[in-house]
C-alpha positions as CSV (number, residue, x, y, z in Angstrom):
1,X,-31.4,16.4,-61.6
2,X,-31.7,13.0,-59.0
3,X,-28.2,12.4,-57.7
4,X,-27.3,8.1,-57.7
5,X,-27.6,6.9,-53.9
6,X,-24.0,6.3,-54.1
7,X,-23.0,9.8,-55.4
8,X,-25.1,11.3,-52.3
9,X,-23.4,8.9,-49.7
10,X,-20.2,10.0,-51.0
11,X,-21.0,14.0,-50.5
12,X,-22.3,12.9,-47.6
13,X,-19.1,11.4,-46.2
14,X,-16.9,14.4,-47.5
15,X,-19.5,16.6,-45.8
16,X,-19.1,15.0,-43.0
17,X,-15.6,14.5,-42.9
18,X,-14.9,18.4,-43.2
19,X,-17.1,19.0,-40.3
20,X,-15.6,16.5,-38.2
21,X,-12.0,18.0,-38.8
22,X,-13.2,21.5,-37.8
23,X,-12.2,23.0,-34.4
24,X,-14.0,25.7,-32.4
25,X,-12.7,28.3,-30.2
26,X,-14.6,30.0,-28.2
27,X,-13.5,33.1,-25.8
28,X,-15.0,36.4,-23.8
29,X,-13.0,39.5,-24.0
30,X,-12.7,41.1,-20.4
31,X,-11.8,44.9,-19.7
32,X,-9.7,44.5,-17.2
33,X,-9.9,48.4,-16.1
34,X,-13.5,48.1,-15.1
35,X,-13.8,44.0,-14.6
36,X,-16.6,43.3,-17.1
37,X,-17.1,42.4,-20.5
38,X,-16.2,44.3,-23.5
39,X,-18.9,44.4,-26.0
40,X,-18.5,44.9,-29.5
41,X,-14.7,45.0,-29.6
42,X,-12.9,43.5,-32.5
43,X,-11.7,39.9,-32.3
44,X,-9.1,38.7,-34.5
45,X,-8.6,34.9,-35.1
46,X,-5.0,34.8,-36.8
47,X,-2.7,31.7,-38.2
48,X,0.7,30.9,-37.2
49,X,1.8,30.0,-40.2
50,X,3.8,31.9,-42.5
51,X,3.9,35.0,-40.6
52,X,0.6,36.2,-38.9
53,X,-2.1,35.7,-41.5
54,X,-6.0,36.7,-40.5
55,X,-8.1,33.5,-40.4
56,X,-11.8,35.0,-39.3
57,X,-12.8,38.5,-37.8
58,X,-15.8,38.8,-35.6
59,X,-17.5,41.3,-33.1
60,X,-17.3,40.7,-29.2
61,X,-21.3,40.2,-28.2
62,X,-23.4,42.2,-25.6
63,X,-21.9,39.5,-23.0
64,X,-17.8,40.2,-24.3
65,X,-18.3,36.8,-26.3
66,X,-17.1,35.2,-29.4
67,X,-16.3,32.1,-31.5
68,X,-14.2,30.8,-34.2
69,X,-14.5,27.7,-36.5
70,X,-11.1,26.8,-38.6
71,X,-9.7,23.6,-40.0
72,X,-5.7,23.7,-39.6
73,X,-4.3,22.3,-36.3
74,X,-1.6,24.9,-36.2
75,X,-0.8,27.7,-33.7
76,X,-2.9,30.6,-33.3
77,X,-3.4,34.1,-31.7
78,X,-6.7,35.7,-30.4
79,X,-6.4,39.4,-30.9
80,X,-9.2,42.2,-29.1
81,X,-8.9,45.8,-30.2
82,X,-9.9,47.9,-27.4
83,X,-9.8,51.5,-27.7
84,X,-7.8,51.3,-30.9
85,X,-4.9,49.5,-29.0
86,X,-4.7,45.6,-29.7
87,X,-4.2,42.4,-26.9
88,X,-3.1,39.0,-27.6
89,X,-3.8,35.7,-26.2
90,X,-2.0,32.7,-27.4
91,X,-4.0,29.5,-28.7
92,X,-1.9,26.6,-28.8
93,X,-3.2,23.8,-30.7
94,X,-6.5,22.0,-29.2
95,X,-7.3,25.0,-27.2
96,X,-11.1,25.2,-26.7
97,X,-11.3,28.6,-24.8
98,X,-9.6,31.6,-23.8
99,X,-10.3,35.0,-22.0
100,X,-8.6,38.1,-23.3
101,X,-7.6,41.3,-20.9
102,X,-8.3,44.5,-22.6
103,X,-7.5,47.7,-20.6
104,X,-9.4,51.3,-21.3
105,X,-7.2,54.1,-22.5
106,X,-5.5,57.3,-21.4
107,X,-3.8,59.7,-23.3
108,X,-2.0,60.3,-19.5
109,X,-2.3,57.6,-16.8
110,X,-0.6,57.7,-13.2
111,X,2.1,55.3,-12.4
112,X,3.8,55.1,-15.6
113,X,7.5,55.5,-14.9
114,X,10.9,54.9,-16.0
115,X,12.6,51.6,-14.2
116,X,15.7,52.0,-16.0
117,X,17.5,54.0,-19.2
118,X,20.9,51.6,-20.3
119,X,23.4,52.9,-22.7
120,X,26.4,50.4,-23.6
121,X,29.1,51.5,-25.8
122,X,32.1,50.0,-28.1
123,X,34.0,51.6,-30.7
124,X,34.7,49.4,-34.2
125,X,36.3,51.0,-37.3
126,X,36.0,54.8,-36.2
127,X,32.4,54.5,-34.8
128,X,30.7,54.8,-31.9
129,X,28.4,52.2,-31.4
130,X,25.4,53.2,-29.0
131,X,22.4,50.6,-27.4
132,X,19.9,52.1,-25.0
133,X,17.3,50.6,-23.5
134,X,14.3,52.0,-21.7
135,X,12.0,50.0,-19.4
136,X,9.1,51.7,-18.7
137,X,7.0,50.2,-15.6
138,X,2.8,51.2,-15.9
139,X,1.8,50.2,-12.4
140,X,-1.8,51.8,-13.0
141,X,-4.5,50.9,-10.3
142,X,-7.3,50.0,-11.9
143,X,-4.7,49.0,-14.9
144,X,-5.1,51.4,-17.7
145,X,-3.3,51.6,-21.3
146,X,-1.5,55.0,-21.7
147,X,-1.7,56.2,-25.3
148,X,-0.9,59.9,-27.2
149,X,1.1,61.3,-30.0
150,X,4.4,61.7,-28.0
151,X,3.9,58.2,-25.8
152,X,7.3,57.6,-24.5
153,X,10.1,60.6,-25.4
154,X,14.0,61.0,-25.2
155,X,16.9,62.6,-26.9
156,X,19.7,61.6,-29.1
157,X,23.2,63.0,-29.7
158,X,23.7,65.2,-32.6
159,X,24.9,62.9,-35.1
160,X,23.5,59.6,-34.3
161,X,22.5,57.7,-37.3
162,X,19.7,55.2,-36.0
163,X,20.3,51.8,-36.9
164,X,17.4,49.8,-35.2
165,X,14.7,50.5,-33.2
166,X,12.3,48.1,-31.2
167,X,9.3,48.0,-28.4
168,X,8.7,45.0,-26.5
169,X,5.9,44.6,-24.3
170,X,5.3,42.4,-21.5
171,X,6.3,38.4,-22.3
172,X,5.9,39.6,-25.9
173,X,8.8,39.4,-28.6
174,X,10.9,43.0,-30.0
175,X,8.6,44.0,-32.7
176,X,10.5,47.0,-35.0
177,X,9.2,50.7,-34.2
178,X,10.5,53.9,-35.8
179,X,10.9,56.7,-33.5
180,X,9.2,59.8,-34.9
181,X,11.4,63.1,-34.9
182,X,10.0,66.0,-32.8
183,X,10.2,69.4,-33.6
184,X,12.7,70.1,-31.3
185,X,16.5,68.5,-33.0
186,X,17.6,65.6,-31.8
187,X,14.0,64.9,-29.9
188,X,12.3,61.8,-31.1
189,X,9.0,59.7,-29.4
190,X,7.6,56.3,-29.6
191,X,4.2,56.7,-30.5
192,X,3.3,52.8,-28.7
193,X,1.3,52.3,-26.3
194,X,2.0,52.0,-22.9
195,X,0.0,48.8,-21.7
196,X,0.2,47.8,-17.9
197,X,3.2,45.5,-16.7
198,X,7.0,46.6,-18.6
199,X,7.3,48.0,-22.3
200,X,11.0,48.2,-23.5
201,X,12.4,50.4,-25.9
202,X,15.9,49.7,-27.5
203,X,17.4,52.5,-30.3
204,X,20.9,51.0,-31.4
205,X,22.7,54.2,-33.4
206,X,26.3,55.1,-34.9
207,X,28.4,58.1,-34.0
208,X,31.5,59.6,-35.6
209,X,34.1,59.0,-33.4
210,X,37.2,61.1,-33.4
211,X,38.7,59.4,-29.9
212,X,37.0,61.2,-27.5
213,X,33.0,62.2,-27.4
214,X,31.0,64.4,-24.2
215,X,27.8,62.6,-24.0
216,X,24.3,64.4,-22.6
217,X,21.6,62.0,-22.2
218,X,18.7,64.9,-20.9
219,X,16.5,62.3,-19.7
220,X,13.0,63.8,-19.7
221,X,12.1,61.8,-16.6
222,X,13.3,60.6,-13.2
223,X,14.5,57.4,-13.2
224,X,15.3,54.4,-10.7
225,X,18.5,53.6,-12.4
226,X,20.3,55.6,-15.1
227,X,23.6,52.4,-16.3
228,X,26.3,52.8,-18.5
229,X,28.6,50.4,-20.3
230,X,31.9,50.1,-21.6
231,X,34.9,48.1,-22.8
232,X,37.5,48.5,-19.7
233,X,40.0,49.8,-22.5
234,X,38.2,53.0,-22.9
235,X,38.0,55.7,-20.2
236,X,35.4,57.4,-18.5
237,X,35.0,60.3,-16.2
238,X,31.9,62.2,-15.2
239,X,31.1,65.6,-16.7
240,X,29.2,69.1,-15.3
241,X,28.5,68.0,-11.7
242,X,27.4,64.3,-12.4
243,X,28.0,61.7,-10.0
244,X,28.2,57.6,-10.9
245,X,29.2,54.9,-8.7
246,X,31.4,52.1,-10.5
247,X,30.0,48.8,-10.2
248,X,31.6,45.5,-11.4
249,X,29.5,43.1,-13.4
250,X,30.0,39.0,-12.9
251,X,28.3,38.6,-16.1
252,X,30.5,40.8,-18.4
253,X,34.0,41.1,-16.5
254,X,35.2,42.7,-19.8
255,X,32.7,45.8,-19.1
256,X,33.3,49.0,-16.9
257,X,29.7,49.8,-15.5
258,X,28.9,53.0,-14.0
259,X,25.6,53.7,-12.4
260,X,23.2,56.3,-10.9
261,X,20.0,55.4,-8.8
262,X,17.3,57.4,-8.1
263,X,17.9,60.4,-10.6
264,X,15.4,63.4,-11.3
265,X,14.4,65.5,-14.1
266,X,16.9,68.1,-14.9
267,X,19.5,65.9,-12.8
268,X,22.9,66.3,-14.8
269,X,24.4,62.9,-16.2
270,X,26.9,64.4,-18.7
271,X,30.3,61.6,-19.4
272,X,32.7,61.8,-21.4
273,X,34.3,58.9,-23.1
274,X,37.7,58.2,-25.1
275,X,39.6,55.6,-26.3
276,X,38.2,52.2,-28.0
277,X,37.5,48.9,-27.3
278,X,34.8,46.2,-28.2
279,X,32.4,44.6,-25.7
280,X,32.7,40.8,-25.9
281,X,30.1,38.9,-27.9
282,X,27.7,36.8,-26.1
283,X,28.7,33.1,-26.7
284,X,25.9,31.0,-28.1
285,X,23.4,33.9,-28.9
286,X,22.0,33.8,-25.5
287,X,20.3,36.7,-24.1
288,X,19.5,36.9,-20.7
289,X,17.9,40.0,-18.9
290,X,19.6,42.6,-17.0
291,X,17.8,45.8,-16.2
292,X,14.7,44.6,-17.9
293,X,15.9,44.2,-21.2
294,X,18.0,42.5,-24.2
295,X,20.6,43.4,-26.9
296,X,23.1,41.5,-29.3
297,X,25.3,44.7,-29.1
298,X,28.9,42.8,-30.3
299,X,27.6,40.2,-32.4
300,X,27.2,41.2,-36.6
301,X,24.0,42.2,-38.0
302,X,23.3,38.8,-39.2
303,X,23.8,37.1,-36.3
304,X,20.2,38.9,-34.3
305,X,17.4,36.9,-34.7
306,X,14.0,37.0,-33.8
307,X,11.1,39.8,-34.4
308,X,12.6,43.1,-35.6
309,X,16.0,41.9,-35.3
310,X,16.2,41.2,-31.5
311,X,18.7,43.8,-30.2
312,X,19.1,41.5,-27.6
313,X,20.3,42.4,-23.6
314,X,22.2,45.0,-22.2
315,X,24.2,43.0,-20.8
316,X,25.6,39.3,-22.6
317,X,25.6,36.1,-21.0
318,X,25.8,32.5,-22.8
319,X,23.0,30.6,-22.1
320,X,24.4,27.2,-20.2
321,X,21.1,24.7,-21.6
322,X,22.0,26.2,-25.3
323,X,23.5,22.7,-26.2
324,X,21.1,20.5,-24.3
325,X,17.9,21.9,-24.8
326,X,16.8,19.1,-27.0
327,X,18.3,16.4,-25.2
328,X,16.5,17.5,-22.2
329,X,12.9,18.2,-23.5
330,X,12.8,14.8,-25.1
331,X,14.1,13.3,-21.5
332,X,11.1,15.8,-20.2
333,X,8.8,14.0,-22.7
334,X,9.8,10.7,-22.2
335,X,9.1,11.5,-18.1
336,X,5.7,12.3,-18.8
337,X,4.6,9.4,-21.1
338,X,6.1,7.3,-18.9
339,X,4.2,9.0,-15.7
340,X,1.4,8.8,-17.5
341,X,1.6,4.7,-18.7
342,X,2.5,4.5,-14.8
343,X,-0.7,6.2,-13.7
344,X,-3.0,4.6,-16.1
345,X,-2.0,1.4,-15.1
346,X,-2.5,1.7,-11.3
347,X,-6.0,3.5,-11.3
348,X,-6.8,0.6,-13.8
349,X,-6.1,-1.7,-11.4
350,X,-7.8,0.2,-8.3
351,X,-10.9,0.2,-10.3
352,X,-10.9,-3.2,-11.2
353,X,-10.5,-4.2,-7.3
354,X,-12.4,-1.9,-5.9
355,X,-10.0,-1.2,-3.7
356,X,-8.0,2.1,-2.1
357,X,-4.2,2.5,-3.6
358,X,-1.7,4.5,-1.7
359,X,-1.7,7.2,-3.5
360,X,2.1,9.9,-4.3
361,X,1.9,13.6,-4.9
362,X,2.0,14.2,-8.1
363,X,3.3,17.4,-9.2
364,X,1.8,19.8,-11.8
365,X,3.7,19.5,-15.2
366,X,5.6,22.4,-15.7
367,X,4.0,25.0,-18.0
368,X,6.8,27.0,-20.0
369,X,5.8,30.6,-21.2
370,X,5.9,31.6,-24.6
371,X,9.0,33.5,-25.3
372,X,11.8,32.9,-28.0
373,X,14.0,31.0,-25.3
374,X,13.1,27.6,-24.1
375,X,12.9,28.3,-20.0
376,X,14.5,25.8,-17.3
377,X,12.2,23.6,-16.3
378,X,11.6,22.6,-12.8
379,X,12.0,18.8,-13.9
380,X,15.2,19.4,-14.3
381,X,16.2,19.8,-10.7
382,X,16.7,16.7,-8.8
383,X,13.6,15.1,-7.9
384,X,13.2,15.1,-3.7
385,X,12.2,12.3,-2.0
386,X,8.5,12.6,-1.1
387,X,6.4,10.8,1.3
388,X,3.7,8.9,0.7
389,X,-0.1,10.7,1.2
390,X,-3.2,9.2,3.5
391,X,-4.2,6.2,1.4
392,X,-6.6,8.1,-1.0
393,X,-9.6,6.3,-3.0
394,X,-9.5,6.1,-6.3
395,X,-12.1,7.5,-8.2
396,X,-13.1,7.0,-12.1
397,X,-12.7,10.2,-12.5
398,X,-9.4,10.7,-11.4
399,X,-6.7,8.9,-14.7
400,X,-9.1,11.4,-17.2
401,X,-8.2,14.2,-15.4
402,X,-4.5,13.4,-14.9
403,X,-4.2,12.6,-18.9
404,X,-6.2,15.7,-19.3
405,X,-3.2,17.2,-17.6
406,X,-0.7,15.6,-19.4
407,X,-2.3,16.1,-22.9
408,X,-2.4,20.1,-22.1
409,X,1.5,19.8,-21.3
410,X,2.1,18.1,-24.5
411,X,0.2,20.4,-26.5
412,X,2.1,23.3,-24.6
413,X,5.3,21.9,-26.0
414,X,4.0,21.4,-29.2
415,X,3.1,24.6,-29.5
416,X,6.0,26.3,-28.3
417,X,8.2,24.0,-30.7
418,X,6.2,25.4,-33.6
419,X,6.5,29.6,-32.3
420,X,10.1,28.7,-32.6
421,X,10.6,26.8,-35.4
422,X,8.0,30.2,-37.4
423,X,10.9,32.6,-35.5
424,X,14.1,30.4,-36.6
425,X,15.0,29.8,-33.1
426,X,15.9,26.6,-34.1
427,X,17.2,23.9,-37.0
428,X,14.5,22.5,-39.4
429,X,16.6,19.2,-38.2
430,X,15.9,20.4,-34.4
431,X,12.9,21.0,-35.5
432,X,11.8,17.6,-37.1
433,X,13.4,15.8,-34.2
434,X,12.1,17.2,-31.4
435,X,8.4,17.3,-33.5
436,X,8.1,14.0,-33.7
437,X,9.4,12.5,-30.5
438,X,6.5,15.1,-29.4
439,X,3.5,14.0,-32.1
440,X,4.3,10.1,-30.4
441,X,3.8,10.6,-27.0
442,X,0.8,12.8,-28.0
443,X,-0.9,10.0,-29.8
444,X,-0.4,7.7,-27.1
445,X,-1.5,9.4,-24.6
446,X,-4.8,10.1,-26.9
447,X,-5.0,6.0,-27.4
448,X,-4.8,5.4,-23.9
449,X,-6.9,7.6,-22.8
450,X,-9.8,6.5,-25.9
451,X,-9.0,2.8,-24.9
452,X,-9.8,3.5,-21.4
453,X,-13.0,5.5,-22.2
């Protein structure tokens, strides 16, 4: 069968077409324990999209390296299974190559310790509401992942109905984790690994409350701070030879805090609690970290968001920014395209003269981390004055590596916007709005910068 000239050209140009619209991402995985490569781990290339969908699977090589070929331009996520525990490495869109960190495994490694065990308390409708939090510190040397069947271990009161339970590891988002039951009542264990950096556990649980409860956390490990929370309208007092300091807390006036530092196994912390009283709500929904961790402990059930509910901090505080974010990231945005126009323009015109231009520091854009809250940027300070540099020449070289810079920063928004707008972080209006002021000043600086070339 002879395909028409015209028919060919036209496969041809759809051929072509899908090849040019394919994007390539290329990566080593790195065992971070020993400083090499890690050959023949698992890599996972996974889509952004509705959820976290597998796009391609491949096998690190003999040298720790891999590659991936897909056609969307969304957000992805480069996963390594090391051991049998998984690492993550965001790939914003337009990202060429990353490394990912994988640690070797332990079922017991040294330095894993407890930072801090919070439990914050209110009473609503005849119930004791309970939220602990556990921030578990793995300061390893070389880093090391601890891993078993009884991970991370604690006790509940007789009674407690478990509600929700999360783990968090370090810069990631609360995924939900069931605590197993031990064998022993009231004994329960995360089975989740302990990577290096913080891991956070939070168990929010229901007791029956007659008025007054005794309370006996038997912490099964020494601790640099042991906190507890509660309404100023109930009481506490210390039981069995505990001792707590009272503390006040700027953040939560509403709250009686008492604390002990520096407590060992066996150490008693027995309290006892009566009356009732409800912690105040955080205004605006926005957490902000206390003791390593997060809860929404006052606010209903529908009102946590984010992975697994997102218990939130122990302690609440509004987040000042809430109402301005998008105000200020499109002034942020604006900044940049118009730092970048500015640049262009007056390396253009050293060129052109062959000249030397007094040249300004210019300051790295601000990268923001991925996490569900949008983080102060430094542009937001008040600019100092700054002096101007040696006169500096200009090189060719020079604008393609500034809009280099200022692509990546756009892209990092970009990317950030679409994490989340996939966790409901914000409006589909926020969303839309903030999108397209972003897609703009992408595509000129991409015009520019292709003009120029």
């Amino acid at each position: 069968m002879r395909l028409s000239p015209k028919f060919a050209a036209l496969i041809l140009t759809i051929t072509l077409g899908a090849y040019a619209a394919a994007e390539t991402v290329t990566g080593t995985v790195k065992n971070a324990t020993t400083g090499k490569p890690a050959p023949g781990d698992d890599v996972v290339l996974i889509k952004l999209g509705n959820g976290m969908e597998e796009a391609a699977r491949t096998k690190a090589d003999s040298k720790g390296n891999f590659s991936f070929k897909y056609d969307d331009q969304g957000p992805h996520l480069i996963r390594a299974i090391h051991q049998g525990v998984t690492y993550h490495r965001m790939a914003p869109p337009g990202t060429t190559s990353v490394e990912v960190e994988v640690n070797d495994v332990a079922k017991k490694v040294d330095g894993v310790s407890l930072t801090a065990d919070v439990m914050r308390f209110q009473v609503e409708q005849g119930q004791l509401e309970v939220m602990r939090l556990f921030a578990v510190s793995n300061t390893s040397n070389p880093p090391k992942t601890q891993m078993n069947d009884k991970n991370f271990e604690f006790y509940l009161p007789d009674g407690a109905k478990i509600v929700q339970s999360t783990a968090t590891t370090a810069g990631g988002n609360p995924l939900n984790q069931a605590p197993v039951p031990q064998s022993e009542k009231n004994r329960y264990a995360f089975i989740f690994p302990l990577r290096p950096g913080e891991t956070r556990f939070e168990v929010a649980y229901q007791l029956s409350y007659p008025g007054t409860i005794t309370i006996d956390p038997k912490s099964l490990y020494g601790m640099q701070h042991f906190v507890i929370m509660l309404p100023k309208t109930m009481q506490f007092s210390a039981e069995g030879g505990a001792q707590f300091q009272s503390m006040n807390d700027p953040q939560q006036p509403d709250a009686n805090v008492q604390v002990a530092t520096m407590t060992q196994v066996g150490q008693p912390l027995s309290f006892k609690l009566s009356g009732e009283g409800m912690l105040a709500a955080s205004a605006g929904g926005g957490p902000t970290q206390a003791g390593g961790g997060s809860s929404s402990m006052g606010q209903a059930p529908e009102a946590r968001s984010g992975p697994g509910g997102g218990l939130g901090p122990p302690i609440d505080a509004p987040d000042p920014l809430q109402q301005w974010r998008w105000p200020i990231i499109g002034g942020f945005v604006l900044a940049l395209a118009g730092g970048a126009f500015y640049m262009t323009k007056r390396q253009r015109a050293a060129v052109a003269s062959g000249g030397v231009v007094t040249d300004y520091e210019v300051p790295e854009p601000p990268q923001q981390p991925i996490t569900p809250r949008v983080s102060r940027p430094a542009a937001l300070a008040p600019a100092p004055k700054v002096a101007p540099a040696a006169p500096a020449a200009v090189t060719p070289q020079a604008a393609p590596a500034r809009a280099s810079m200022l692509m990546e920063a756009l892209k990092e928004e970009l990317f950030q916007l679409e994490v989340e707008h996939k966790q409901g972080k914000i409006t589909q209006q926020e969303y839309e709005k903030a999108k397209a002021a972003l897609d703009g000043t992408l595509a000129l600086a991409i015009k520019r910068d292709a003009q120029k070339n």
